[in-house]
C-alpha positions in Angstrom: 0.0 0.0 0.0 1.2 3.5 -0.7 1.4 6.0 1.8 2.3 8.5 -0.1 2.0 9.4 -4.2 2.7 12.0 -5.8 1.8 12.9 -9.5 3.9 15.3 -11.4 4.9 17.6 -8.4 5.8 21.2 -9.3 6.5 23.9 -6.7 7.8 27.3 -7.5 9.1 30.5 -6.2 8.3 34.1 -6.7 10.8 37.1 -5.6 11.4 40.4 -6.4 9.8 39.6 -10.7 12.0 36.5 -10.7 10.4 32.9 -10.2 12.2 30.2 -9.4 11.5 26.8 -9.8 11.7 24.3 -7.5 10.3 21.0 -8.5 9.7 20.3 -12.2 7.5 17.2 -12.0 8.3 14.6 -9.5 6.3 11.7 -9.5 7.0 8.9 -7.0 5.4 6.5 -4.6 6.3 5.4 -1.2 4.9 2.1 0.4 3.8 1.9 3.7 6.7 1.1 5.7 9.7 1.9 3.6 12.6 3.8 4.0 13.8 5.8 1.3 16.7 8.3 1.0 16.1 11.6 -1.3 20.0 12.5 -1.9 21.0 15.8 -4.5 23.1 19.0 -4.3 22.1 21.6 -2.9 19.4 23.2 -4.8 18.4 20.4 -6.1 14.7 20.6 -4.0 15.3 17.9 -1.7 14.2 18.9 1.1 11.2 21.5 -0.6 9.9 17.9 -1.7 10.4 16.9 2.2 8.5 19.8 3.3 5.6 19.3 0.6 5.5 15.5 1.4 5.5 16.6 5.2 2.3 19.0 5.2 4.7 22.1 6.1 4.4 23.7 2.4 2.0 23.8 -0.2 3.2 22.8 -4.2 2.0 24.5 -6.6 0.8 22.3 -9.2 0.4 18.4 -9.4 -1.2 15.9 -7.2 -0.5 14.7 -3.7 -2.1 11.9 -2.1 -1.3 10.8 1.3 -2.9 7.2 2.7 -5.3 7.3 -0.7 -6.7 10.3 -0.2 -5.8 13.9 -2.4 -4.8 16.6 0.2 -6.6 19.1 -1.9 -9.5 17.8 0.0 -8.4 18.2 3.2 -8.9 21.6 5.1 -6.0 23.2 6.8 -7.4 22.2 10.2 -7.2 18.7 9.1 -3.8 18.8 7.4 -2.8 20.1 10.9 -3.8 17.2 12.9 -2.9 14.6 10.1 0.7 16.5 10.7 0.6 16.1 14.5 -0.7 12.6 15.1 0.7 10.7 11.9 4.3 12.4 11.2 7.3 12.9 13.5 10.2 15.7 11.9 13.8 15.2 12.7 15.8 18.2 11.7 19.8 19.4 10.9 19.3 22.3 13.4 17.5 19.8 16.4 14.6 23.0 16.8 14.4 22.1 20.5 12.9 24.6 23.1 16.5 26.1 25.1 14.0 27.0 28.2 12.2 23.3 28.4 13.7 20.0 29.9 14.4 17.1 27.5 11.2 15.5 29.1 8.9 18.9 28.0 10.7 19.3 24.6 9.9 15.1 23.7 6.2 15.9 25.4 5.5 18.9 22.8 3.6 16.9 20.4 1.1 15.4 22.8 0.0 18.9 23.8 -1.9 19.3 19.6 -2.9 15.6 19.7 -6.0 13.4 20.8 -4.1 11.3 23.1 -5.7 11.1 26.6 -3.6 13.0 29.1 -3.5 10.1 31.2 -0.7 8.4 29.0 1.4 11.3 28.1 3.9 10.4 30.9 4.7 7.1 30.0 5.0 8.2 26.1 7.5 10.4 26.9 8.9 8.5 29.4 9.3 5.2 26.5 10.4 7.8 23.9 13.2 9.2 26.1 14.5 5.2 27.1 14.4 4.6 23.2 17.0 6.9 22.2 18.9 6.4 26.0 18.6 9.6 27.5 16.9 8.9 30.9 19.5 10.0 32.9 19.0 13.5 31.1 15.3 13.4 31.3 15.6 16.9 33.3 18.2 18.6 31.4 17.9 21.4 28.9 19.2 21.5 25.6 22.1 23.7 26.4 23.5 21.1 29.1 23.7 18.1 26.4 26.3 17.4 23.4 24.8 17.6 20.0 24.1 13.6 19.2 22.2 14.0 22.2 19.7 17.1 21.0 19.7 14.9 17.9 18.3 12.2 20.1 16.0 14.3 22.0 15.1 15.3 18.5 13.8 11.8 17.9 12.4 10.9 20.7 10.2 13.9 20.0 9.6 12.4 16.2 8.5 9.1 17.8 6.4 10.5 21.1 2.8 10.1 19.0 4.2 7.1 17.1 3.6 8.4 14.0 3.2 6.8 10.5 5.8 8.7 8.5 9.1 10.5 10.1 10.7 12.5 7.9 14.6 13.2 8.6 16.0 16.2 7.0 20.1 16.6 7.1 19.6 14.4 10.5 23.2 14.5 10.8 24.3 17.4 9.3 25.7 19.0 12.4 27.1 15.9 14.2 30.1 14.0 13.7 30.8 10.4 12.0 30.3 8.5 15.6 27.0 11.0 16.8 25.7 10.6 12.9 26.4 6.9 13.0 24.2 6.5 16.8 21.6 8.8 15.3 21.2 6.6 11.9 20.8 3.2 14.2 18.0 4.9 15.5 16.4 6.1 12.7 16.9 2.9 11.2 15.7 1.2 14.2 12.2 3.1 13.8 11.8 1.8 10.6 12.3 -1.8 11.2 9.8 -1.4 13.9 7.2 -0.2 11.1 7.4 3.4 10.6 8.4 4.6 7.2 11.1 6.9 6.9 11.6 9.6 4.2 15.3 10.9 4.6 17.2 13.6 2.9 20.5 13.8 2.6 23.6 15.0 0.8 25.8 12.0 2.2 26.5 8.9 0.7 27.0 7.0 3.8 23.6 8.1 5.2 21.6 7.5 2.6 23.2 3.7 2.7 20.9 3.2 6.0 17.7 3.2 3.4 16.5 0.4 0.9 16.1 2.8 -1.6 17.4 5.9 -3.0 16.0 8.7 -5.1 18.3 11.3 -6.5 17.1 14.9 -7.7 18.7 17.0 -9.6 17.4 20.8 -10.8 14.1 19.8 -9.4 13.7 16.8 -11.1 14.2 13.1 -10.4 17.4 11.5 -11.5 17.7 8.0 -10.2 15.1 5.8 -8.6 17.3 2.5 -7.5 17.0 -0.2 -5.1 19.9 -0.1 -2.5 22.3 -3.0 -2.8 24.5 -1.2 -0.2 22.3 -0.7 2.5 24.0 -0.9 6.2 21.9 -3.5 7.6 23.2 -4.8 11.2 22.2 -2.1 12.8 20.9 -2.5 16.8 18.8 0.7 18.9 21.6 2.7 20.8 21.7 2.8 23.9 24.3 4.4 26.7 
């Protein structure tokens, strides 16, 4: 089944007289449960198809269905709770609240959901164990390294255990051993049934997915099957 389809995506820009485009017709579909890699230079749209795909922009021509269903026909309130309860975001720049504990930061998404308040605790209580941070459960941001905001990051993604987590530059600002602990995890989500939709500029990141679309200039390059894809990989802990 196909979570998500698109048909011909095109987004574009307008500045100042100039427009820019973005996406020049991407058409793909992603199963239910896959992980895919979405790899190009930068300006290649990458992650302007991550945000379209993730309800957080709008394209401007094309179709977009998500679980079946055309998001034209959804209502803004509706793309807003589809966003909350069935995707989780992992970020380069971690977007994590400096004034709020790990344990706030990781509860965040429960606050816009339909979960009963009688579970949030142990939500965020499983998320934070996932990614091994209990004994920062009361930290703020500024007191951890950065693979640890990174995993706060995810734990956060995962709190509302959503459908789809999209990872964009996950590891951009870590090094090889924090970007290597953060990929287990991300590909330790997947194998437990989320799909993943990653972009990246790195070779050896993209390797943690089963399949790997390149873009280039807003349009799809390559579409392949991973025969390289890191495989043995176990959930981090400390």
């Amino acid at each position: 089944m196909d979570i998500i389809s698109v048909q011909n995506l095109k987004k574009s820009f307008e500045g100042e007289g100039v427009k820019t485009n973005a996406l020049c017709g991407v058409t793909l579909n992603i199963k239910k449960g896959e992980f895919v890699s979405i790899m190009g230079p930068s300006g290649s749209g990458k992650s302007t198809l991550l945000q379209i795909l993730g309800f957080l922009d709008r394209h401007t021509k094309g179709e977009y269905f998500f679980e079946g269903k055309k998001i034209d026909e959804y209502s803004d309130e509706e793309l807003a709770k589809i966003r909350n309860e069935k995707m989780g975001f992992i970020f380069q720049t971690f977007n994590l609240l400096q004034r709020y504990s790990v344990f706030d930061n990781v509860k965040l998404p429960l606050l816009y959901s339909s979960v009963d308040e009688k579970k949030w605790n142990d939500l965020v209580f499983g998320a934070i164990d996932a990614v091994g941070l209990s004994h920062r459960i009361q930290h703020s941001p500024s007191r951890l390294s950065g693979g640890e905001r990174q995993r706060v990051a995810i734990a956060r993604a995962l709190v509302n255990n959503p459908d789809v987590v999209f990872a964009d530059e996950p590891t951009g600002n870590l090094d090889s051993k924090n970007g290597e602990q953060v990929m287990k995890l991300i590909s330790d989500l997947n194998k437990k049934g989320h799909t993943v939709v990653l972009v990246t500029h790195e070779t050896y990141t993209a390797n943690y997915a089963e399949r790997i679309i390149t873009l280039q200039d807003g349009k799809i390059t390559s579409d392949i099957k991973n025969k390289n894809q890191v495989k043995d990989t176990k959930l981090f802990k400390k």
